[in-house]
C-alpha positions as CSV (number, residue, x, y, z in Angstrom):
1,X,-175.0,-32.7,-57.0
2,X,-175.6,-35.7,-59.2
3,X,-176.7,-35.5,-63.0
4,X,-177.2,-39.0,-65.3
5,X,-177.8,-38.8,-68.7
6,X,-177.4,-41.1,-71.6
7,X,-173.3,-40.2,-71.5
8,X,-173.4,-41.7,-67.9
9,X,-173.4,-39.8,-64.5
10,X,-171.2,-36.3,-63.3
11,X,-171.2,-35.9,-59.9
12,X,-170.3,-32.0,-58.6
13,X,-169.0,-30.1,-55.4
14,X,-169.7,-26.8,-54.8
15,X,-166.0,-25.2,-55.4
16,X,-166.6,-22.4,-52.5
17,X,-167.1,-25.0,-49.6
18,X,-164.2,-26.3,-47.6
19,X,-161.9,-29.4,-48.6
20,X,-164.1,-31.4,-45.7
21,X,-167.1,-30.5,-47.1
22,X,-166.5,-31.5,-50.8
23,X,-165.1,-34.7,-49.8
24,X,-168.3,-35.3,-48.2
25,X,-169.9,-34.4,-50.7
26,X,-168.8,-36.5,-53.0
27,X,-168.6,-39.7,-51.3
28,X,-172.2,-38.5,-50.4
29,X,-173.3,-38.7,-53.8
30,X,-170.6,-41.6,-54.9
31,X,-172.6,-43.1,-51.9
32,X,-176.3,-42.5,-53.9
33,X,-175.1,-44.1,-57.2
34,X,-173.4,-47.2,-55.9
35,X,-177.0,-47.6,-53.6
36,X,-179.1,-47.3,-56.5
37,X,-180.8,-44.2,-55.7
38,X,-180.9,-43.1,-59.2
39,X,-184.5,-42.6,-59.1
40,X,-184.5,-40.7,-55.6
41,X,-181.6,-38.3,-56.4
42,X,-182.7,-35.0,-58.0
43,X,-180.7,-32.9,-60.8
44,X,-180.6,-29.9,-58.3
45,X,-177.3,-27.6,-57.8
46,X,-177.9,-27.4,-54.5
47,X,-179.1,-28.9,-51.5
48,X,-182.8,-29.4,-51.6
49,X,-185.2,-29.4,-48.0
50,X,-185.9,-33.0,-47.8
51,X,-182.3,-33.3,-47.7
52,X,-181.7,-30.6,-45.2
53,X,-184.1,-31.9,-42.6
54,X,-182.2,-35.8,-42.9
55,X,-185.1,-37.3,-42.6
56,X,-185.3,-39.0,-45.9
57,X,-184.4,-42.4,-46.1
58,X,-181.9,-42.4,-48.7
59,X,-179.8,-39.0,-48.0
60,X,-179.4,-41.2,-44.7
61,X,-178.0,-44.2,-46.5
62,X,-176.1,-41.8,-48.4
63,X,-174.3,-40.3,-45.3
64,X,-173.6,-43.3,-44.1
65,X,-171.8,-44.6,-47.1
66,X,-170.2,-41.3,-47.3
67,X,-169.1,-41.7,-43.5
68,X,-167.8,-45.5,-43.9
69,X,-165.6,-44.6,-46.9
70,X,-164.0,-41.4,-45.5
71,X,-163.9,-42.9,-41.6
72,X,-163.6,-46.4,-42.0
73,X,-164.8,-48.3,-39.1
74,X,-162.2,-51.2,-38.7
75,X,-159.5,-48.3,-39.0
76,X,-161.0,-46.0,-36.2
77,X,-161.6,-49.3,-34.2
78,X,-157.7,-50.1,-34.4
79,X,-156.6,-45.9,-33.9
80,X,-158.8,-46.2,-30.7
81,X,-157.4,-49.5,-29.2
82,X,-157.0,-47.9,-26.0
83,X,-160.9,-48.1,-25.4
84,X,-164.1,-45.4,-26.0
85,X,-163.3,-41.8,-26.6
86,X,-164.1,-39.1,-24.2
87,X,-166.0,-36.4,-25.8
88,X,-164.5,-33.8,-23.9
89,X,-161.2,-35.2,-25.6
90,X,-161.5,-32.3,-28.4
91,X,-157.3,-32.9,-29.1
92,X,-157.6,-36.5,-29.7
93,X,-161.1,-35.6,-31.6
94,X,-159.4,-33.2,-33.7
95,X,-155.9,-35.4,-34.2
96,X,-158.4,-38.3,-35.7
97,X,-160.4,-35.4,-38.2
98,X,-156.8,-34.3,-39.6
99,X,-155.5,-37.9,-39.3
100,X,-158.6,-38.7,-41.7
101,X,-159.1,-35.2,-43.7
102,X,-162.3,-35.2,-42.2
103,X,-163.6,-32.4,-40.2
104,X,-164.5,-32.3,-36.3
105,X,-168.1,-32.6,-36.7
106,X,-168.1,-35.6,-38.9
107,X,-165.4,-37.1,-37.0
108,X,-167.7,-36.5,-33.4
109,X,-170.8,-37.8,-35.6
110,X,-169.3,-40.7,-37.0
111,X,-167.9,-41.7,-33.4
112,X,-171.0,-41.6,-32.1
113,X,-172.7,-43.6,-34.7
114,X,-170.6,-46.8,-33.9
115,X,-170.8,-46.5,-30.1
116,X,-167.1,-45.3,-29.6
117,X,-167.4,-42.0,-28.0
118,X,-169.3,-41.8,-24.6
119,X,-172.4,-38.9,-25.4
């Protein structure tokens, strides 16, 4: 959650999710002011539809930053020298989520995204 006012901008996590999930989270919504989606982002305390379904343009953008700052891609490139990932690998999928203090999912998603895990 993201709230601007004249003071400048607070940006919340939800204290009763995870460590992954409020990471996330906040590069999430690090990820909507540093994009300029000021005008997009709504003062909700919680996760709205349109942001559920992923299908809105900047929630998108906003995972993406979110996923870039957390996994970077140079620094996954260099831990996976060795060549594409096997997605049946789920030891080396889950060494890379605690290695980046991500969790499974994101790391599996975010592998996927830059082509180095066969789907």
């Amino acid at each position: 959650m993201q709230r601007q006012d004249d003071d400048g901008v607070l940006i919340a996590v939800n204290s009763t999710h995870g460590p992954h999930r409020q990471r996330f989270t906040l590069g999430h919504e690090l990820g909507h002011w540093l994009l300029g989606h000021q005008d997009a982002v709504d003062n909700e305390l919680y996760r709205n539809e349109l942001a559920s379904r992923g299908e809105s343009t900047v929630e998108i953008e906003a995972n993406a930053f979110a996923a870039a700052l957390l996994m970077p891609e140079d620094w996954l490139r260099e831990d996976l020298a060795a060549g594409v990932l096997d997605p049946m690998d789920e030891e080396q999928i889950d060494s890379l989520a605690r290695r980046y203090n991500v969790s499974p999912q994101a790391m599996t998603f975010r592998l996927i995204n830059l082509n180095l895990m066969r789907t």
